[in-house]
TORDO-308895 format. One record per residue: x, y, z of N, C-alpha, C in turn. Coordinates in pm, whole numbers, plus 50000, padded with zeros to 5 digits. Example, Ala and Ser with C-alpha at 12.3 -4.5 7.8 and 13.67 -1.06 7.14 Angstrom:
! residues 2
513194943150780512304955050780513204967050780
512854977550708513674989450714512905000350787
! end
This chain:
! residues 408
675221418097361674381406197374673021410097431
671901401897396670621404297445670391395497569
670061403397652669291401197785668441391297787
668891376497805667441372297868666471375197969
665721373897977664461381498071663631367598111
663631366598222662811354798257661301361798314
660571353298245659101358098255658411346398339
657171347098392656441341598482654911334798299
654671324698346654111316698279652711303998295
652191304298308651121292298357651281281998312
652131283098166652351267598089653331259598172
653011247198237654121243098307654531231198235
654311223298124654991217798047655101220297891
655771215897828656421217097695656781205197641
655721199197518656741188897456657151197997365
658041193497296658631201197151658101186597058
657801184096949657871172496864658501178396745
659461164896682660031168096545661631162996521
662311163396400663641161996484664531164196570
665341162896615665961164996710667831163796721
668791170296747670231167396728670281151696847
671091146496795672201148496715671861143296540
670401143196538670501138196410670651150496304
671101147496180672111159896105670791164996019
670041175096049669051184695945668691198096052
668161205895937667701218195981666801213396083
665531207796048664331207096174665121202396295
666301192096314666581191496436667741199196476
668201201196442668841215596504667881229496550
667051231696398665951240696526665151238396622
664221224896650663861220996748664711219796867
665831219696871667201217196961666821228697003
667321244696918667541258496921666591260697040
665161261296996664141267797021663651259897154
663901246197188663521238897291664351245397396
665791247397397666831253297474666841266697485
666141274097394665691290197427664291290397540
663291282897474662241284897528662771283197733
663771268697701663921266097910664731277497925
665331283297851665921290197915665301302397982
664331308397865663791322197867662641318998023
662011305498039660771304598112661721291198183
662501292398301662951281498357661721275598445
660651283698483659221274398543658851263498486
659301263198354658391252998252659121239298218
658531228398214659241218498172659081216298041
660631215498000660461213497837661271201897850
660461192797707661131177197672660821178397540
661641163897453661291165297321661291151397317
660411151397170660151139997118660301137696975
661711131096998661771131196831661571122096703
661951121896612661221110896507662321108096481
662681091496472664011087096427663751079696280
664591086296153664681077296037665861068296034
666211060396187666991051196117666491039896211
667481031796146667061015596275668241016796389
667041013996498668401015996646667471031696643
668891036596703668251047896737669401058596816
669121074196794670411086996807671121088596944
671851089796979672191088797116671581104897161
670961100997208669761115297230670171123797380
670321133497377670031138497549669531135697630
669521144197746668461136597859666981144097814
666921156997762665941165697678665051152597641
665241143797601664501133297460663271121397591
662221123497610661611116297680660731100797619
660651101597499659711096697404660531099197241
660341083597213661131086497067659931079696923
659671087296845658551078896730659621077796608
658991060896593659821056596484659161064496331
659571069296214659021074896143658281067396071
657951053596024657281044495937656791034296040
656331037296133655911028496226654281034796317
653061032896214651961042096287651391042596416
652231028596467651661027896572652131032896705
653321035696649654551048096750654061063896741
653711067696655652851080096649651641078596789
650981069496744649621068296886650091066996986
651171055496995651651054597170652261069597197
652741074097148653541088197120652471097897194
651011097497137650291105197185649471100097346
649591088597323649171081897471650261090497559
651511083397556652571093197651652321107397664
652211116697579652241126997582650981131797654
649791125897684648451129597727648571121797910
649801111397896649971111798028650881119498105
651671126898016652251135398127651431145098116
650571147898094650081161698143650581177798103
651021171897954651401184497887650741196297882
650871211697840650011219497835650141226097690
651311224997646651651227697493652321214897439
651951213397296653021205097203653181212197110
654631216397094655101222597010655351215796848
654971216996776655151205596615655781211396534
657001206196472658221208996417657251204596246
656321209596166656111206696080657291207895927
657511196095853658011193495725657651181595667
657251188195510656711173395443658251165895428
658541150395474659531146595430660111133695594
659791144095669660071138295825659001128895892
658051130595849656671121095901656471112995819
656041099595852656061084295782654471087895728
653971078695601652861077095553652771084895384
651851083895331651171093295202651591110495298
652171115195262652551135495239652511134095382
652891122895486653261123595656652331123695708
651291113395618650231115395758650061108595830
650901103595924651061091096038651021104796095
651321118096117651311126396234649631128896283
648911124496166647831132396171646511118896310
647501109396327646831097596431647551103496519
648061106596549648951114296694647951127996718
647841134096606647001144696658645471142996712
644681135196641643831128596658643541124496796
644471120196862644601112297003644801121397121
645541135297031646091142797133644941148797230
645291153297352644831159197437645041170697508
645871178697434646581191997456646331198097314
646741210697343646721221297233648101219697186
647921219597068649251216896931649511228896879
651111239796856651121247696821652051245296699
651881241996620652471238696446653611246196387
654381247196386655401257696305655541247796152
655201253496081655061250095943656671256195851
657511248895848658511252395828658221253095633
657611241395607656861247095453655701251595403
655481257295298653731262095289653951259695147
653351245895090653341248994984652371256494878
652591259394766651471267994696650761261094624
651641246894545650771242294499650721222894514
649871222094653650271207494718649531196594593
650501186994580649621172294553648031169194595
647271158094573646081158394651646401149894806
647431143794794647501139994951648211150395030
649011157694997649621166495049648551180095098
647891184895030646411192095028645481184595168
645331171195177644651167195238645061164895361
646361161295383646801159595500647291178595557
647711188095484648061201395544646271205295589
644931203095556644291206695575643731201095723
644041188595735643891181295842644371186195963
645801188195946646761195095987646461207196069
646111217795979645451228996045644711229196134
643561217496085642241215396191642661213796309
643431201996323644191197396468644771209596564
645721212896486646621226796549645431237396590
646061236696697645101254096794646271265896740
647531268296698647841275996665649241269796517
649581280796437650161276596349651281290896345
652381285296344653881291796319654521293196198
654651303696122655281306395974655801315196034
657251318595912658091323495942658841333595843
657861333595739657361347995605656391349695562
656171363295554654691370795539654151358695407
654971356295334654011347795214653751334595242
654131327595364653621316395393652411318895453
651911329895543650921329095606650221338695487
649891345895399649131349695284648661332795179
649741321395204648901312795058647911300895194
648901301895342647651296195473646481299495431
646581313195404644531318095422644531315795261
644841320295152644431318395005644091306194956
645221291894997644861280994910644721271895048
644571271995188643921265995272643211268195356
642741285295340641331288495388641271288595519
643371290395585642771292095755642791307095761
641791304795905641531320095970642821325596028
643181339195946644051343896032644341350496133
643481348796203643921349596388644251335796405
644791328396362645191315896399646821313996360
647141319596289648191324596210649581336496329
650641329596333651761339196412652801333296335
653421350896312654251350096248655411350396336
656581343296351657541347396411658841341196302
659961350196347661391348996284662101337996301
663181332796227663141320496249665091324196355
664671317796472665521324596574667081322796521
668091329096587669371327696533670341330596652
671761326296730672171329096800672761342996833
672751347896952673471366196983674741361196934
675081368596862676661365396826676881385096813
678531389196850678891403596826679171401796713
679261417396691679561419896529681041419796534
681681409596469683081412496463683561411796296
684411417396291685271419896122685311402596094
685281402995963685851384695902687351385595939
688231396495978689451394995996689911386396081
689451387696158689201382996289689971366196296
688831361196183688281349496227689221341096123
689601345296041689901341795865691461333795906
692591336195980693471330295991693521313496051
692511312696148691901294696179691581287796084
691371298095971691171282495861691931288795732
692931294795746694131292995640693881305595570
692961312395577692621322095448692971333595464
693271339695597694121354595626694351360295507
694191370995493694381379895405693681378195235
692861369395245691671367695121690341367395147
689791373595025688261373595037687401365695025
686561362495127685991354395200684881351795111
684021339195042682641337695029682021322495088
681321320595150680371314195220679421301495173
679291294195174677851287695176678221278095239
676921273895359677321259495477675701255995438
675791246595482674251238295505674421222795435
673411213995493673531203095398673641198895264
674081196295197674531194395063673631185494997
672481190394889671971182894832671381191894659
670841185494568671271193894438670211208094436
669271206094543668331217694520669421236894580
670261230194629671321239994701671341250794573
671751244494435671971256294293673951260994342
674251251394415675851254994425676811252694276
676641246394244677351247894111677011261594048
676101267294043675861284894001676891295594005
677051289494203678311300294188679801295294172
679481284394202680981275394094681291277893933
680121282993863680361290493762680701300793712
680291311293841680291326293891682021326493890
682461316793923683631322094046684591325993950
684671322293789686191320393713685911336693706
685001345093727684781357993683685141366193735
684851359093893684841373294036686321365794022
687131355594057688291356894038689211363693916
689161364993839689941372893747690131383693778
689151394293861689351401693918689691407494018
689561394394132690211395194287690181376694294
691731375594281692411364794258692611359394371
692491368794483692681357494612691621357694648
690011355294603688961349294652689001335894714
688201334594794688201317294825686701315794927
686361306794823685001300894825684621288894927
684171287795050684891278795149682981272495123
682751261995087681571250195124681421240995197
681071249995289680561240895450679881230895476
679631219395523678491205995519678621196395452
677971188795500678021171895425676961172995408
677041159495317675951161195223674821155795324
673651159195275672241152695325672181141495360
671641137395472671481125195481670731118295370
669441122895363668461113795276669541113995133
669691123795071670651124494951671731109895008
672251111895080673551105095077672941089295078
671681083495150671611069495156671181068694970
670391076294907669691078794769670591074394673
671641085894699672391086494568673361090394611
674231089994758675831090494814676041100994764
677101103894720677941115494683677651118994560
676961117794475676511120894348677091133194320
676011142694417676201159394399677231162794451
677951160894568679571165394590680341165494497
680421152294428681591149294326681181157094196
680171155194175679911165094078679911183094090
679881185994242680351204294226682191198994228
682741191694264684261193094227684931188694091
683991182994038683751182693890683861192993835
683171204493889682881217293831684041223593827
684901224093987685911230793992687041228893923
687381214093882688511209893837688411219793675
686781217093665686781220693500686911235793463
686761243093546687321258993573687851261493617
688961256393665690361251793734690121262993786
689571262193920689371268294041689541263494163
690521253594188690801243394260691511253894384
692311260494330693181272194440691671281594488
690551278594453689921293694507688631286794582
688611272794578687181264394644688361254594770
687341258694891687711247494990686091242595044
685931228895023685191218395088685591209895179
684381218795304684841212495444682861203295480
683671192595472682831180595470682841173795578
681551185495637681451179495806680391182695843
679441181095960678261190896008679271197496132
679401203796130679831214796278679011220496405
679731219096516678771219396588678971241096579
677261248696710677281259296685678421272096686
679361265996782680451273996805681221280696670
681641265396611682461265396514682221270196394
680731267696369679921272696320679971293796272
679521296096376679761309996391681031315296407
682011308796354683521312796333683661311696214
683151300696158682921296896022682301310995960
681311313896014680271325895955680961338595949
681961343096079682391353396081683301354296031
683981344795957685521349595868684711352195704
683511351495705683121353095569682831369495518
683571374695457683041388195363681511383895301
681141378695239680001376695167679291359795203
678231362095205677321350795223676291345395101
676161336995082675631331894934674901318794957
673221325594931672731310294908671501310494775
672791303294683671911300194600670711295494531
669831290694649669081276894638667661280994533
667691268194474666591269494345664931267794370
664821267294504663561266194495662651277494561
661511284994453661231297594504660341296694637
659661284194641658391281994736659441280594873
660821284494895661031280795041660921292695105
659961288795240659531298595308660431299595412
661151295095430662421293795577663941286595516
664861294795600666341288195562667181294795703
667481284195771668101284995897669461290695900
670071287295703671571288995696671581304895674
670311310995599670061325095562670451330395721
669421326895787669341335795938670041336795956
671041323895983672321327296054673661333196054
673151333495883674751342795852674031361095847
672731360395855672221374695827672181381395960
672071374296039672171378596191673431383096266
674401375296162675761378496222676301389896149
675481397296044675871406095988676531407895869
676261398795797676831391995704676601400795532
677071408595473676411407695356675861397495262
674631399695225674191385695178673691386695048
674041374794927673491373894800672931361594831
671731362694721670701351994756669991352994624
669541342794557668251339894487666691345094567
666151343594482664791353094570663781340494619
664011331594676663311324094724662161332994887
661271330894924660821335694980660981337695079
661841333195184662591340795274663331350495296
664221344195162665201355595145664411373195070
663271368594965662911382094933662611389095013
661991385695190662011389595261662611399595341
663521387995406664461392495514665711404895454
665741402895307666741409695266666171421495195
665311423995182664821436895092665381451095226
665031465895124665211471795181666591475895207
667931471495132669111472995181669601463895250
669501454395262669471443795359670511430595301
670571429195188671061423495094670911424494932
671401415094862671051414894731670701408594679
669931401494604668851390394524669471391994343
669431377694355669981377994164668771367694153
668931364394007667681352793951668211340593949
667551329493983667761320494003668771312293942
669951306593912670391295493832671071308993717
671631316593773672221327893692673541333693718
674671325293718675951326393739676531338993643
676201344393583676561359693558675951372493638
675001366893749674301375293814675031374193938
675501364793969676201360594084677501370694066
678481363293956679241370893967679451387493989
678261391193899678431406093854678351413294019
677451406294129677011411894262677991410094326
678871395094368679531391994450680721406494398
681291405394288682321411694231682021428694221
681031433294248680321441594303680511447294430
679801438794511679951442294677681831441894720
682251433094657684071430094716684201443394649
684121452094560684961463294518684311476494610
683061476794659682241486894707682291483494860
683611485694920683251483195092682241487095161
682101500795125681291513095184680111504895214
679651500595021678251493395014678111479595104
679461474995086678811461195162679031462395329
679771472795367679221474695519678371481095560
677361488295481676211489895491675541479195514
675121473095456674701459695401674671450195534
676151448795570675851446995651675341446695801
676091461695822675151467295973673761469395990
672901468795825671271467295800670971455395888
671951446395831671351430795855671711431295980
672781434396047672741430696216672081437696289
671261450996246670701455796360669321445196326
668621441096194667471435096216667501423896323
668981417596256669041407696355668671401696495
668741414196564668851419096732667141416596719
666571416496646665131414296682664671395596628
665961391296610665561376996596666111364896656
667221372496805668051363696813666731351096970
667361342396964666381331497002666071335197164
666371342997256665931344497347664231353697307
664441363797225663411371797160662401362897098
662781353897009662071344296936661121333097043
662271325697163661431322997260660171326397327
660501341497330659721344997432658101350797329
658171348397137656851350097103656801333397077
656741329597082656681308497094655891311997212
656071315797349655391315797432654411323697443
654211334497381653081342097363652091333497319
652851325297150651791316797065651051306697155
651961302797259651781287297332650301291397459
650731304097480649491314297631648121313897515
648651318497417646991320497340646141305497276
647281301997267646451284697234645841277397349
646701276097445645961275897579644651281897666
644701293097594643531302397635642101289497593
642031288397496640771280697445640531264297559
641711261697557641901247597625641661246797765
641931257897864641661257897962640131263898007
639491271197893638101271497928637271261297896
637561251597833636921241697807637131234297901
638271231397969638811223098103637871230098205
637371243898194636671244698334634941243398327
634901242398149633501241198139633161228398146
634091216798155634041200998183633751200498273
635061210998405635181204198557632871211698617
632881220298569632121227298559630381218198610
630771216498444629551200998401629421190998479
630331188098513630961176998614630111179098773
630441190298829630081195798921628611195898990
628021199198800627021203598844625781188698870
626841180998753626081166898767626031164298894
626871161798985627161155299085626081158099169
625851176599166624651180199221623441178299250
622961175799085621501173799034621631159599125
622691151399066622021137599161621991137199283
! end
């Protein structure tokens, strides 16, 4: 396990903004992650969050949660920033995704920024390449506001400067954090959920159709013919937004799939969000990790990290995280929406141990350089250098101030 290290700091508060658990998505689970790394790594500092609620009523929130903005409500964004300029913040941390902020491409965030009175440090969980014109207009806005901006692959911060023209010294790259977990065998773990003595494949995260899970529901009649006790375990419920949209649409339709390749003995769907524990038990009984997902522009995937950190051999479509994190030996990349590519790898790595424990001791030593105490502690680097600008201006005010008082 990695050492936390408690460091000495000048920032003495922390909002985090964005979602927040217990509501069920990636942004609030990582805002959770990274809010609870950061107190941990810098216990001087006060950290609180403020999260955006998409429902009516409202999440039974922690004591963490000081301030809550309704997402279609603009005028909760401003009071949002009133509060936040009265406590006397020194960072606001911004959980950026188009999808979570109320307005045209979310720009109710962009009256909160407007108001703000602290330095905003942005983690841009998307970058798109090629935005709408409101989407264009509000990420440009966006930038302006933010004293610093957070991506989390080299190609999100390359199309920042190409198709929105920020300066990159403004630009930090950091990993997208993941828990210390040991390296233990899937043996281990595989008898708690029935599967002892079969080969393990993976995919958890929210369930919605951009996932490309039916791919390897196509894959599977192949790699099974050849290793018959595979079993394909699909972790998560479906999406929220999916589920109020269109309910179960896409569930019923990947078991659609299975019935029709009568693969019913080799797929288990566990239709739940899990909390982290269970989670990483979940992860470690898996031989192989698989995320199919169809869209190339994603610059971050929380479900990637976390099974790559635990050491996981990993197949993946080449979306831009993954071409990333996995090059180099690190994993394996097929083409998108290509269930003979799937198979041929998965059915591949299960026959080549050698290869896939390579594979995977690549991925756990990178790991060790991403687990969230490490990740914390460059959040706080980003948070010291954004501050830098803010507090010379605070002394060139008190300064001005001073000198007025004088002259009169």
């Amino acid at each position: 396990m990695v050492q936390v290290v408690k460091r000495s700091s000048s920032i003495r508060t922390i909002a985090f903004l964005g979602n927040y658990l217990p509501r069920k998505c990636g942004i609030a689970t990582f805002t959770s992650d990274l809010l609870g790394a950061v107190a941990a790594r810098h216990p001087q500092s006060r950290c609180f969050a403020v999260p955006v609620n998409d429902i009516d009523g409202c999440y039974r929130y922690p004591a963490a949660v000081r301030f809550e903005i309704e997402e279609q409500d603009l005028g909760s964004y401003r009071r949002a920033a009133g509060f936040l300029n009265s406590s006397g913040v020194d960072i606001v941390s911004i959980q950026h995704e188009f999808g979570i902020f109320g307005g045209p491409a979310g720009s109710h965030l962009l009256a909160l920024l407007r108001e703000l009175r602290a330095p905003a440090v942005t983690t841009l969980h998307t970058v798109l390449r090629a935005p709408n014109a409101d989407q264009h207009r509000v990420m440009q806005e966006l930038i302006a506001h933010s004293t610093r901006l957070v991506v989390m692959a080299e190609r999100a911060r390359t199309i920042l400067q190409e198709v929105y023209q920020t300066p990159p010294a403004k630009i930090d790259l950091i990993p997208h954090g993941i828990p210390d977990v040991p390296f233990v065998a899937p043996d281990y773990y595989k008898n708690q959920f029935g599967v002892a003595g079969k080969k393990v494949l993976l995919t958890f995260g929210l369930l919605s159709p951009n996932k490309g899970i039916e791919h390897v529901l196509h894959a599977l009649p192949d790699i099974v013919a050849e290793f018959p006790d595979v079993v394909y375990i699909l972790l998560g419920a479906t999406h929220p937004n999916e589920l109020r949209t269109r309910g179960e649409a896409y569930r019923l339709g990947l078991e659609a799939v299975v019935t029709k390749n009568r693969i019913e003995n080799n797929v288990i769907f566990h239709n739940r969000f899990v909390d982290l524990k269970e989670l990483t038990e979940f992860i470690g009984a898996a031989d192989l990790y698989i995320t199919p997902y169809l869209d190339e522009a994603q610059s971050t995937s929380g479900t990637l990290a976390y099974a790559f950190g635990a050491g996981k051999a990993v197949i993946s479509t080449p979306y831009w995280h993954a071409a990333e994190l996995l090059s180099d030996q690190r994993g394996v990349l097929v083409p998108f929406a290509d269930s003979r590519a799937i198979a041929r790898e998965a059915s591949g790595l299960l026959r080549d141990g050698t290869r896939r424990h390579a594979m995977s001791d690549n991925a756990y030593k990178m790991g060790r350089t991403m687990v969230w105490s490490k990740t914390a502690g460059l959040y706080m680097r980003s948070f010291e250098l954004a501050r830098r600008p803010w507090a010379a201006m605070a002394q060139e005010w008190v300064a001005a101030r001073e000198f007025g008082h004088a002259a009169a």
